[in-house]
C-alpha positions as CSV (number, residue, x, y, z in Angstrom):
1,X,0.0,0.0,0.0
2,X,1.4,3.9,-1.3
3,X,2.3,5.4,1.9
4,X,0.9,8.4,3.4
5,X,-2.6,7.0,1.9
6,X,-5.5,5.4,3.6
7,X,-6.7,2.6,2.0
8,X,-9.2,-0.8,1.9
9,X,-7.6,-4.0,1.1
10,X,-10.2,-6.3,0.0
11,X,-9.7,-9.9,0.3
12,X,-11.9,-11.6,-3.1
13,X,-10.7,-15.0,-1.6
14,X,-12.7,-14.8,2.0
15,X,-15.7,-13.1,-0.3
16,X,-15.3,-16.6,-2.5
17,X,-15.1,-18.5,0.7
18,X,-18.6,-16.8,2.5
19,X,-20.2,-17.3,-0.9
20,X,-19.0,-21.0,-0.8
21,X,-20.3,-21.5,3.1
22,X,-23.5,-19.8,2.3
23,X,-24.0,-22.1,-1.1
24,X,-23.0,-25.2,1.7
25,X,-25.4,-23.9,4.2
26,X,-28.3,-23.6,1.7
27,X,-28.0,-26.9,0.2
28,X,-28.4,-26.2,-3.3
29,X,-30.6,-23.5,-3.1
30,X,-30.3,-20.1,-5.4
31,X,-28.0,-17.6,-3.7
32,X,-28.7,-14.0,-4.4
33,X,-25.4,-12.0,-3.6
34,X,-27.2,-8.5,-2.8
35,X,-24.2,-5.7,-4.1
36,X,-26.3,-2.7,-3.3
37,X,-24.5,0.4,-2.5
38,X,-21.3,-0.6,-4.2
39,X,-21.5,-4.0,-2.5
40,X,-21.5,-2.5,0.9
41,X,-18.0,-0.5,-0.2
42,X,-16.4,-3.5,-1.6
43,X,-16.7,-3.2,-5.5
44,X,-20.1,-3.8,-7.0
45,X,-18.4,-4.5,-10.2
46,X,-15.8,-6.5,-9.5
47,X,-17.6,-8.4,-6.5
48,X,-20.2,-9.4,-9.2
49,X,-17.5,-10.7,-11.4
50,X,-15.8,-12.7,-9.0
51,X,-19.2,-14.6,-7.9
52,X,-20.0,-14.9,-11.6
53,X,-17.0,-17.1,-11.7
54,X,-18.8,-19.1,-8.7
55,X,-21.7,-19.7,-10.3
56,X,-23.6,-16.5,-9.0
57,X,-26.4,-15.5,-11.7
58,X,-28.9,-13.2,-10.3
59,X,-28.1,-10.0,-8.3
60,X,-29.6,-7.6,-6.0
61,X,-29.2,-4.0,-6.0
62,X,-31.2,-1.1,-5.0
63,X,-31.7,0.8,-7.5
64,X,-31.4,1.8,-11.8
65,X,-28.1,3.6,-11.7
66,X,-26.4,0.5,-9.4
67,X,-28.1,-1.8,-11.9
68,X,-26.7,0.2,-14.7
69,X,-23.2,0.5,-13.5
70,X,-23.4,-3.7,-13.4
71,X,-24.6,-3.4,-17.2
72,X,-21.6,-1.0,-18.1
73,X,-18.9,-3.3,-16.9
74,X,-20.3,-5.9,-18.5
75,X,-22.2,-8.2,-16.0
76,X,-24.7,-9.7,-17.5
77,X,-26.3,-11.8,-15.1
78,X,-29.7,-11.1,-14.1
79,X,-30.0,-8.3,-11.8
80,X,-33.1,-7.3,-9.8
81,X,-33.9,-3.6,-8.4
82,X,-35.0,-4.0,-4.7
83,X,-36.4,-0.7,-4.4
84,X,-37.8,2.2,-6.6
85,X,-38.0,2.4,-10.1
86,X,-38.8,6.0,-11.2
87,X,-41.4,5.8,-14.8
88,X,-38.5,7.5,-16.6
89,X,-36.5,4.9,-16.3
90,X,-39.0,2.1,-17.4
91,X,-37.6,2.1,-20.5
92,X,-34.0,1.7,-19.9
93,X,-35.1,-1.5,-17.0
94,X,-36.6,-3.1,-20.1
95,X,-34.2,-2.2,-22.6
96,X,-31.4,-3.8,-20.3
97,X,-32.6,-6.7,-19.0
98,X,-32.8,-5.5,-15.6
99,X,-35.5,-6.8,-13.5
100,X,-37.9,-4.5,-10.9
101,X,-39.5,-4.9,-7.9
102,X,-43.1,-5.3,-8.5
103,X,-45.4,-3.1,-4.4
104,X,-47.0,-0.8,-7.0
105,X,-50.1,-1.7,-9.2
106,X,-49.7,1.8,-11.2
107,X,-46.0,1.1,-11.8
108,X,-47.0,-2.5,-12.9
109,X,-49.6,-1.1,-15.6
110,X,-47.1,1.3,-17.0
111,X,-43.9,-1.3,-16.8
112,X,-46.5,-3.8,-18.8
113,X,-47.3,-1.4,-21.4
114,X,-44.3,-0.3,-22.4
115,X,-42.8,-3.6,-22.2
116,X,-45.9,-4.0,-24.9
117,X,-44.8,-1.5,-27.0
118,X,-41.6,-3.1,-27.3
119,X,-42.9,-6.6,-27.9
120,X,-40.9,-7.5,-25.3
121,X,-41.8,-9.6,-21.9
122,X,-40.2,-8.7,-19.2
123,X,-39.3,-10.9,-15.5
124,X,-40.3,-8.9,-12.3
125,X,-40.5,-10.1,-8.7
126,X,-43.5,-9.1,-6.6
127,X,-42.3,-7.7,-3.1
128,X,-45.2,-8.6,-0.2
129,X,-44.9,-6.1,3.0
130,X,-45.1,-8.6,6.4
131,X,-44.2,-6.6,8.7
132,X,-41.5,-4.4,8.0
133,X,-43.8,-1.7,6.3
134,X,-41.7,-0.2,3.9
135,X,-42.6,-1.5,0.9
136,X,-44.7,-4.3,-1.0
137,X,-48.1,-5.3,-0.8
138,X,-50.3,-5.4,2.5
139,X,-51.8,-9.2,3.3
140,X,-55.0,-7.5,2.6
141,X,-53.9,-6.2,-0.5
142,X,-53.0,-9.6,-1.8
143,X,-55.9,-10.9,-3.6
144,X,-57.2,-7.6,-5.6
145,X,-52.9,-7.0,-6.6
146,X,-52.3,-10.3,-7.7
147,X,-56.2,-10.6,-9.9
148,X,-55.0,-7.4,-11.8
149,X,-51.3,-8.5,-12.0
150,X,-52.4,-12.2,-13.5
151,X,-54.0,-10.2,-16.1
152,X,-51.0,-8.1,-16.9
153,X,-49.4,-10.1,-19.8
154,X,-45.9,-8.7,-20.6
155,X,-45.0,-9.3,-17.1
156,X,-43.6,-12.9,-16.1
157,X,-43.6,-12.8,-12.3
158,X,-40.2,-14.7,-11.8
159,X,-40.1,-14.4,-8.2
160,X,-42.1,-13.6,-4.8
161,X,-40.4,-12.2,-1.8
162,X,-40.4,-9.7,1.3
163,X,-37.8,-8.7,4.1
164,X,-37.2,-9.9,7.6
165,X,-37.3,-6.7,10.3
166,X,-36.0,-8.9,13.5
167,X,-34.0,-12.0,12.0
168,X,-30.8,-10.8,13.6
169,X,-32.2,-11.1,17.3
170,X,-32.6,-14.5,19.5
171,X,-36.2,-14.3,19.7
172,X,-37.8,-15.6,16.5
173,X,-41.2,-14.6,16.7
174,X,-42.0,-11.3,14.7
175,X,-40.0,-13.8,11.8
176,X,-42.3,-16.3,12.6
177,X,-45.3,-14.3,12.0
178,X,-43.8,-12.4,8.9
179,X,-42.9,-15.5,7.5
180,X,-46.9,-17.0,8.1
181,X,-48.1,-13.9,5.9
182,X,-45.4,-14.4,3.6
183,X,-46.7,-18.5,3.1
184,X,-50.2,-17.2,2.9
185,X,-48.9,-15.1,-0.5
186,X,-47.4,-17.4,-1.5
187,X,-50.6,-20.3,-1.5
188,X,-52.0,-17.2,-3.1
189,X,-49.3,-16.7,-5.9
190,X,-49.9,-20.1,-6.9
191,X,-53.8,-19.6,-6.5
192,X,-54.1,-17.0,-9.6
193,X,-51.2,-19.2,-11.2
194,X,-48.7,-16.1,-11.3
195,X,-46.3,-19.3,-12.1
196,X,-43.8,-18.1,-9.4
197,X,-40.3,-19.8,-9.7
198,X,-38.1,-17.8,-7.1
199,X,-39.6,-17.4,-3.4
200,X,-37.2,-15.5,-1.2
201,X,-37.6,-13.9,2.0
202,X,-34.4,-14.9,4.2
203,X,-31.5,-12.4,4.7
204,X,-28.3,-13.0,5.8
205,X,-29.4,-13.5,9.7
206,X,-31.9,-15.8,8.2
207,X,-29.5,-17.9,6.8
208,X,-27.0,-18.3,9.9
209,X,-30.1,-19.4,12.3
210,X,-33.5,-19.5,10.0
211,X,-32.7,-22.8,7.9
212,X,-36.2,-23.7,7.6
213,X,-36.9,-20.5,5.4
214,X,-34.4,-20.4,2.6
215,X,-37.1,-21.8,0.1
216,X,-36.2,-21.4,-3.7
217,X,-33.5,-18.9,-2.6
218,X,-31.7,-16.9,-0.3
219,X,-30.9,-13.2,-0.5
220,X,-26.5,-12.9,0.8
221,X,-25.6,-9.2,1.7
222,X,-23.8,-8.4,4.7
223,X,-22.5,-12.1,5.8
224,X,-20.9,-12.5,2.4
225,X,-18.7,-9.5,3.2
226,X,-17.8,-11.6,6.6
227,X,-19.6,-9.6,9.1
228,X,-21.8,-12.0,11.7
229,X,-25.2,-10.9,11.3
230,X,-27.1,-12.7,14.4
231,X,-27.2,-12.0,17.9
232,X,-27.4,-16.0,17.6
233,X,-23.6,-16.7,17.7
234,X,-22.2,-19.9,16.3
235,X,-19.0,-21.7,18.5
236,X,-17.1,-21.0,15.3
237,X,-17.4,-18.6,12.6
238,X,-17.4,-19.6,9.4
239,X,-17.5,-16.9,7.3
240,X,-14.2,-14.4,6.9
241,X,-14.4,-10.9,6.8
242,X,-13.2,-9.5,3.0
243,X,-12.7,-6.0,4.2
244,X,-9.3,-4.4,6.0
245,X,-9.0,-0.5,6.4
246,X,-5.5,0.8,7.1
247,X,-3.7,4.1,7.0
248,X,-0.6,6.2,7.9
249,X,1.6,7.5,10.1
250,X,2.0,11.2,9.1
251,X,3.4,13.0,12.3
252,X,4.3,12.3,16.1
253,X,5.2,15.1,18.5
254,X,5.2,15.3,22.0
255,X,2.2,17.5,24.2
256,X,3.0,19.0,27.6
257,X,0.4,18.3,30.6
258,X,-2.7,20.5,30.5
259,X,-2.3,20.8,26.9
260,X,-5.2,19.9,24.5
261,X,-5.8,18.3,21.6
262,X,-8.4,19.0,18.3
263,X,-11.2,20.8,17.5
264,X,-13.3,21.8,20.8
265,X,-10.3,20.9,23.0
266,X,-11.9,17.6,24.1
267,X,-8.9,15.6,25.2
268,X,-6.3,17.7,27.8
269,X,-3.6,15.7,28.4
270,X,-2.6,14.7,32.1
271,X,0.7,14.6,31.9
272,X,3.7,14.4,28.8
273,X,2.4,13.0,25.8
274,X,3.4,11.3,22.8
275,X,1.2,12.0,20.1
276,X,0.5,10.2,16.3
277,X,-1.2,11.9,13.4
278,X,-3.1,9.3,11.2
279,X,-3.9,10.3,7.7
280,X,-7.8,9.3,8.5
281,X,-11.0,11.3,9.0
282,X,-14.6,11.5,9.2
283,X,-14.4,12.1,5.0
284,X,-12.8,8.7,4.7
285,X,-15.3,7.0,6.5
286,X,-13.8,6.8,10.3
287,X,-16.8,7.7,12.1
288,X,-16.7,10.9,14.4
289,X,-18.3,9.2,17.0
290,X,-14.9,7.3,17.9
291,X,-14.0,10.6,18.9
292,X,-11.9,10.1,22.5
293,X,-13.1,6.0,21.8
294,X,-11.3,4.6,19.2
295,X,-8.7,2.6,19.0
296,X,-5.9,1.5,16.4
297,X,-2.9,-0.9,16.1
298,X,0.0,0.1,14.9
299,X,2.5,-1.9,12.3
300,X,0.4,-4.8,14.1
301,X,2.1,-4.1,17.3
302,X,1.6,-1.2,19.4
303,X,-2.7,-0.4,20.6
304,X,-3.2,3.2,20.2
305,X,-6.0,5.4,21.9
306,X,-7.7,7.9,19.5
307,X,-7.7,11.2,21.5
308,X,-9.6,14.4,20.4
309,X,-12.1,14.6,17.9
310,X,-12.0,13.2,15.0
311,X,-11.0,15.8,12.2
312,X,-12.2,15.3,8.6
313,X,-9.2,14.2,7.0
314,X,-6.4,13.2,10.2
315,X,-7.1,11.9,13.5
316,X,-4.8,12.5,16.4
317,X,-4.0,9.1,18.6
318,X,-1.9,9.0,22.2
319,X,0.8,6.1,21.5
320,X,3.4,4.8,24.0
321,X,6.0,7.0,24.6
322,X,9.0,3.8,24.1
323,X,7.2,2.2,21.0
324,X,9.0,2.3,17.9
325,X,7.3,4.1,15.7
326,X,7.6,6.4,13.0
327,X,6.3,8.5,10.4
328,X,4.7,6.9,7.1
329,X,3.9,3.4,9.6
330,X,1.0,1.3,9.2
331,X,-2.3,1.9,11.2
332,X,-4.8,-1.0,11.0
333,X,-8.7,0.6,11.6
334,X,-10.3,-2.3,11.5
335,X,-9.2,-5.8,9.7
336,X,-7.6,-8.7,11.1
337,X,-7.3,-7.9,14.5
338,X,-9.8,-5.0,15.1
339,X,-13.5,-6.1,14.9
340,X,-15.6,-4.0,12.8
341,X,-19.0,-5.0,14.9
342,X,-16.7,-3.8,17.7
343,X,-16.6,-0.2,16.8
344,X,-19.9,-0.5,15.4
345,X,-20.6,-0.8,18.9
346,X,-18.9,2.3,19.8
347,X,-20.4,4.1,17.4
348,X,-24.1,2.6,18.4
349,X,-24.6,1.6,15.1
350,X,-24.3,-1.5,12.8
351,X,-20.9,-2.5,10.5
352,X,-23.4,-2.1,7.6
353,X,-23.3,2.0,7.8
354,X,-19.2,1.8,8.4
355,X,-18.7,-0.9,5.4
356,X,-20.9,1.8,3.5
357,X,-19.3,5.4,4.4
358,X,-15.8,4.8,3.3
359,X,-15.5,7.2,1.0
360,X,-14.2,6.9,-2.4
361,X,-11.1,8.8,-2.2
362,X,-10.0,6.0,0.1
363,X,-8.1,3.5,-2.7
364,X,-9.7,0.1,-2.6
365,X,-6.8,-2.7,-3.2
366,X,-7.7,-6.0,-4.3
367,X,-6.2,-9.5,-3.1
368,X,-7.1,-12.6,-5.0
369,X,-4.6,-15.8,-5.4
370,X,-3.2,-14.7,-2.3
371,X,-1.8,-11.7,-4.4
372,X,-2.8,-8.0,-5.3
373,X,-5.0,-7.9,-8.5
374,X,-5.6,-5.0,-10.6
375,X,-9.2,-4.7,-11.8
376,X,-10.3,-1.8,-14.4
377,X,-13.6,0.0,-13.4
């Protein structure tokens, strides 16, 4: 890695691994690897061409410009919109291939006719709301959406799915009940002979502790990236995590007692101090929240306390006055020996949002083979 540069090293091997487990876990079932916002900060592009190679054929992302991005690089595997599709944009969806989410009976009249005026058919999967209530249709919406959509013949209704709001916590029963309205579309999908192939509803916390509902296919996003996603913990973890953040040295001085550190002043040291500069901030993606919290390791060695707040492009860290370090050295942020879910917890939030906000400017290296690989985007 260039010094005096953050950067992600991205492991494709332990993302090839998790995808492996998951296949293992699911018995033969259809893995969807979901590679929404930029594959959680992995590498939409290149994640998708990696699990191509593994057999990986039909995609999740959220929205027409991640589904397009897929199409410009070349994927062409089947990729599904999880979210919205604006009536603009109709026309490009069928155009490319690219298949939409189906909670909204206006956007399934307009999708059908122009898919008409293209003589063209076009797959869609029909998103049922059980309980999350964010999108898809309501139980009680079930019968009147899927009379009107059996008539809709341009469509072919591929697949049949919704989302699990509580499948990461030990008690099972708000899944339990999603997953009774969920069966009830489905008797119902079959009912009006919507000749549903594809019924998915478990995440990746479904598919650590929710066997019993991976059904025609499973939907992979953060556990392929290596993160744990249950409170339900297994003796050993199978899957690796594919994502190591690391920076740089780029100063060290010395701070007298009663001396203060940052913007606001918020660390005052209480007696000499030696202090590290690390060429990471709040624009990379190190959360601000770690502020007086965090903490680093240093050339995989020496722990280092994050002192002050965090700045938006350098963070200041209190390191032990006899350790041997120096300036352009290696700072790990999270990775090998630093637990994501870890400062998560600092930051009382989830690894999802972290994996997420690194920003671009922060390079992305690639390992596969055991070696660095060089990918064009």
């Amino acid at each position: 890695m260039e010094k005096f540069q953050s950067g992600v090293k991205i492991n494709l091997d332990n993302l090839i691994n998790n995808y492996r487990v998951i296949k293992n876990k699911v018995k033969g079932k259809k893995v969807i690897p979901v590679i929404k916002a930029d594959a959680y900060g992995h590498g939409a592009e290149i994640c998708a061409k990696i699990l191509m190679s593994e057999g990986a054929d039909l995609f999740a992302v959220s929205s027409v410009y991640e589904a397009m991005c897929l199409r410009d690089y070349g994927i062409d595997a089947d990729v599904l919109i999880l979210g919205y599709v604006p009536d603009r944009k109709i026309n490009k969806i069928i155009d490319n291939d690219i298949i939409p989410t189906i909670y909204n009976l206006d956007f399934a009249r307009k999708l059908n006719e122009e898919a008409g005026k293209k003589n063209k058919k076009i797959k869609v999967h029909i998103k049922i709301n059980t309980g999350m209530n964010r999108l898809g249709f309501n139980k009680d919406e079930i019968d009147e959406a899927f009379k009107l959509l059996k008539g809709l013949d341009n469509l072919i209704y591929e697949g049949l799915f919704s989302h699990f709001a509580t499948s990461d916590e030990i008690d099972k029963s708000y899944s339990n009940k999603q997953f009774e309205i969920f069966d009830y579309a489905i008797k119902k999908s079959k009912e009006y002979d919507l000749d549903v192939t594809i019924n998915h509803i478990a995440n990746s916390a479904a598919i650590t502790d929710l066997d019993e509902y991976s059904l025609d296919a499973v939907r992979a996003g953060i556990v392929l990236y290596g993160v744990y996603p249950s409170e339900v913990k297994p003796e050993i973890n199978p899957y690796k995590p594919v994502m190591s953040f690391y920076t740089t040295i780029t100063n060290i001085f010395h701070i007298d007692k009663d001396e203060t550190v940052g913007y606001g002043r918020t660390f005052t040291a209480k007696e000499k101090t030696k202090v590290a500069v690390m060429c990471v901030g709040y624009a990379d993606g190190y959360n601000r929240k770690l502020s007086n919290k965090g903490e680093v390791l240093i050339n995989n060695k020496y722990k280092a306390k994050v002192i002050g707040n965090v700045c938006m492009d350098m963070t200041m860290l209190e390191i032990p006055e006899e350790a041997d370090i120096e300036i352009g050295d290696n700072v790990e942020i999270f990775g090998e020996n630093i637990n994501i879910s870890s400062l998560a917890e600092i930051c009382e939030t989830i690894p999802y949002e972290l994996l997420c906000c690194i920003n671009k400017r922060v390079k992305r290296e690639y390992i596969l083979n055991g070696k660095p690989e060089e990918f064009e985007i």
